[in-house]
Each structure stands twice: as C-alpha cells, then as structure tokens.
C-alpha positions, 0 to 999 in steps of 0.5 A, a space after each residue: 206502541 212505538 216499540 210495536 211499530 219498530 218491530 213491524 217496520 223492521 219485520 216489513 224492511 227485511 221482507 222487502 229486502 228478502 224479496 229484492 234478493 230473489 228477484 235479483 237471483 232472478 234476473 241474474 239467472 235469466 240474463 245467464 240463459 239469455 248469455 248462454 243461448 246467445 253463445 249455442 247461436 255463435 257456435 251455431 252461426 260458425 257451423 252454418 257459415 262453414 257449410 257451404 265452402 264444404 259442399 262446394 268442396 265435395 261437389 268437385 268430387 262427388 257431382 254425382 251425388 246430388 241428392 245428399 249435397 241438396 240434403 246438407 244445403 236444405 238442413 243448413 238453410 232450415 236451420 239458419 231460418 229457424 227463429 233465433 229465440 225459439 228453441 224448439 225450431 232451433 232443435 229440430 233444424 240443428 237435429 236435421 243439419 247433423 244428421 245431413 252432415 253424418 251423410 255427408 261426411 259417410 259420403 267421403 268413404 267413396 271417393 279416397 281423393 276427397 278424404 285425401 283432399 287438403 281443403 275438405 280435411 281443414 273443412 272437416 277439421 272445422 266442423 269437429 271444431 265447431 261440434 265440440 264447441 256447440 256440445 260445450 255451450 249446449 251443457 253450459 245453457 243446459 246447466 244454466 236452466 237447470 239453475 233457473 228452473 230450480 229457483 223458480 220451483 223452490 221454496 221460498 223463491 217459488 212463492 215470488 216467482 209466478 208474480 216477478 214474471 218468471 217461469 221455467 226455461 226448456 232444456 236443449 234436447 237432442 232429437 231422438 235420431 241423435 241419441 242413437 250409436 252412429 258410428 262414421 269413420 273419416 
C-alpha cells in the first residue's frame, strides 16, 4: 500500500510539474508577442512622427497638390488612432498610410527641385529607414505567433492550453494592395 501511494504521488508531482513547463512555455510566448508588437509600435510611432516634417516639406513645392498632402495627413492621423492593441485597425491604417506614401513620394517625380531638395532627400532617407525596420519587427512578431500558435495547437501543450487561458494569437497581414509590384523611383 505505501509503495502504491509513493508511485501515485510520484506519478501526480511530475504531472504537475509536466504541466507548470507548458504554462510557463506559455507566458514565455505571450510575453514575446506582447515585446514583439510593442517594437512593430515604436517602429511604427517613428514613422508617424516623421510625416508631417515631410508634408511640410513638399508643401513648399507642390502647394498645388492638395489633395495627396491631405491623403498622406488623414492616413497617418487614421493610423496613429488606430487602437494600440487591436491589430487588425493596426493593419488596415499602416495599409492606407503606405499607400498615401507611394503617392507621395511619386509625387516628387514632378518637380526635380523637390527630389533635389536636401530636407526631403534626409526626410525620404528616413522613412526607407523606418520601412526597413517596420518590415524587421513585422517578421519578428509574425515568427513569435508562429511559436505560440503552434504550442497552443499541439499535443500535449493543446490539451492545457484552452483551461491556462490561452489561444491563438492573428498574424500581421499585408493589406492586399500592398501584395501587388508597385514600382516608384526616387
């Protein structure tokens, strides 16, 4: 009988230890997505922060053009609005905002003393900057949920997962004007 309850305790303590690994797998993985998002946001934020000193720099030259100025303004406004935790606003305001940027910056084919423009050059630099850094931090959170939602969806991780709380996390998708070959030269 003592031999029996030994074997039945040690059989309980490791279950229990079995299952303290996946839930702190777990929170590992959920803390990554949260520190991967956060980043995409910084990134984000840096990229918000240098549009208007752009529009402001092509409205000396291109006053005329209005309308994309007011385009680039209302996509950075939609998109700095958007909530910070809901992804899929997130998406669609960065979608809009890259795209008034493609049309900003096409723009600057019309007038050669813009592209010649020191400020707009270091404004333009910027932003290729900022670009490459967003694309970066897009694949780090994207291969971070890729981590989580596997853990969640596989054995024997999945049969704890639903009773710890947690599910499966959305990828960052580009918007499907951004999957097509745009092709702008500086």
């Amino acid at each position: 009988m003592d031999t029996a309850l030994f074997v039945v305790g040690g059989i309980f303590f490791a279950l229990l230890f079995v299952a303290a690994g996946i839930y702190n797998g777990f929170v590992r993985l959920r803390n990554q997505v949260g520190e991967a998002f956060s980043t995409m946001d910084v990134y984000l934020k840096r990229r918000y922060d240098v549009i208007p000193n752009l529009v402001e720099t092509v409205k000396g030259y291109a006053a005329h053009e209005r309308e994309t100025l007011e385009r680039v303004v209302q996509a950075r406004n939609m998109a700095v609005s958007a909530g910070a935790g809901n992804l899929e606003e997130r998406s669609k305001g960065d979608t809009m905002l890259t795209g008034a940027l493609k049309s900003l910056f096409a723009l600057s084919e019309n007038y050669p003393s813009l592209k010649a423009d020191g400020a707009f050059i270091n404004l333009q630099n910027q932003i290729a900057e900022v670009e490459k850094d967003i694309l970066q931090s897009r694949k780090y959170y994207n291969a971070v949920v890729r981590a989580m939602n596997t853990r969640v969806e596989t054995f024997p991780a999945n049969m704890l997962a639903k009773a710890m709380g947690f599910r499966r996390v959305s990828f960052f998708m580009a918007d499907e004007g951004e999957r097509e070959n745009v092709s702008i030269s500086f």
